[in-house]
C-alpha positions, 0 to 999 in steps of 0.5 A: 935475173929475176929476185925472188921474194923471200917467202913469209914466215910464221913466228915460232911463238905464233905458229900453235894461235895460226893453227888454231885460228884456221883449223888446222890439225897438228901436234907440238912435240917436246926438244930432240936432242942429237948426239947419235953414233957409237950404237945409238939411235941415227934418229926420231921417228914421229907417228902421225896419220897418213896425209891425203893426196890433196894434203900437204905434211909439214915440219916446223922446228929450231934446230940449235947447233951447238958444237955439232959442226966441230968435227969435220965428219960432213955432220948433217941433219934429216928431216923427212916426211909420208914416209912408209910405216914405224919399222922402217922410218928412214922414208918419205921426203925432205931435207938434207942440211949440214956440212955437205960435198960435191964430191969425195975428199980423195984427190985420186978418185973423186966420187960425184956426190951432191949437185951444188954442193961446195967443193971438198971438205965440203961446207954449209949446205942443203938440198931436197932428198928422197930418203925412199930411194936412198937405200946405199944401192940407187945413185944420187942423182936419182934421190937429190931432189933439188940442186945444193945450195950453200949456206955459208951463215951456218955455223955451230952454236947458233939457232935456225928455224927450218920449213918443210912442206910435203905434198903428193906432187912435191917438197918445199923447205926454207931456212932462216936464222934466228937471233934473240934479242931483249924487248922493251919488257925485258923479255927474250925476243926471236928476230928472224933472217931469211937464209934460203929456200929449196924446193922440188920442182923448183917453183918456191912457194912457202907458207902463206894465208893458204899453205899450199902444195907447189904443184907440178910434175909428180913425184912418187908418194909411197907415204903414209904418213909419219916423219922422222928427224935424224943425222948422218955422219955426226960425232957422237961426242958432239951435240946439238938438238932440236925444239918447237917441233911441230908438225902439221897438214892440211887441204890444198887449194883448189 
């Protein structure tokens, strides 16, 4: 079997000098906090112009677990992208990651629910959805873009910087974990683990000197632009949050 090589990563403290030094247009945005439920707000939208059809969208952020994982409610995170207008901002395409299940927890009626995902309660995880086609109606074989996969070093309390890239054709995400040491100077240091990668289609491809879309079969577009970062079945007593958001596009490569 053939070992893919886990893709580069820009530093979180690097990425406005990367921008900056290829002419790349994006926009940083302050901390999110998450403890959504009890008629708060389900998530964040992010206005930000429409992406070409020979541009990749893409979300680079840390997302802080803190206590969010300590009610086994199958919490998770949504972060989407070239979605459709501010009104409705539950749209475009991204990922799924948190506490996920293959099927329901009922023992006599086992619903289907993510491919790849590990068995009942459920566990760490992350797939790529189609938040367009997920209207509670549309099966989700029709809007998990790509198979589940465990990620059993997700836990609370932790820091976990997350890629996504969008194109026209397709989606790409990565995880890595993020520990923070002390320098020689003293100063606070992030030390990055790669965790995982997903993409649809499957051809993994992440960020590089020339940040690309992944190519392939095509996947309807109905974006035009904007992205939005929100959670499904959270507590609301409980809290994480979200920084270093930033978001950014540019051209493919010919």
């Amino acid at each position: 079997m053939k070992t893919r090589i886990p893709p580069r990563l820009v530093p979180t403290e690097s990425l406005e000098s990367y921008f900056l030094s290829r002419g790349i247009d994006f926009t940083r945005f302050g901390p999110l906090k998450l403890g959504f439920g009890q008629g708060n707000d389900q998530y964040r939208l992010y206005p930000y112009p429409g992406p070409a059809d020979d541009e990749t969208m893409a979300v680079f952020c840390e997302w802080h677990t803190e206590d969010y994982f300590e009610v086994d409610s199958g919490p998770h995170l949504a972060i989407g992208m070239r979605g459709p207008v501010s009104h409705d901002p539950h749209r475009g395409r991204g990922l799924a990651i948190g506490i996920l299940a293959n099927r329901s927890n009922d023992p006599d009626q086992p619903v289907p629910l993510f491919k790849g995902c590990p068995d009942p309660p459920g566990g760490p995880s992350f797939f790529i959805e189609d938040f367009t086609v997920c209207d509670g109606k549309t099966p989700i074989c029709e809007w998990q873009l790509s198979t589940g996969q465990d990620l059993p070093e997700l836990r609370g309390h932790g820091i976990y910087r997350i890629d996504i890239h969008v194109s026209r054709d397709s989606v790409w995400a990565g995880v890595w974990q993020v520990g923070i040491n002390r320098s020689t100077d003293g100063e606070p240091a992030r030390v990055y683990t790669f965790m995982g990668e997903t993409s649809c289609p499957d051809t993994l491809a992440g960020f590089s000197d020339s940040p690309v879309g992944m190519g392939g079969e095509v996947l309807q577009d109905r974006g035009q632009g904007n992205a939005f970062i929100g959670t499904g079945f959270s507590d609301p007593q409980t809290r994480a949050y979200v920084e270093n958001i930033f978001i950014a596009n540019w051209k493919n490569p010919l």
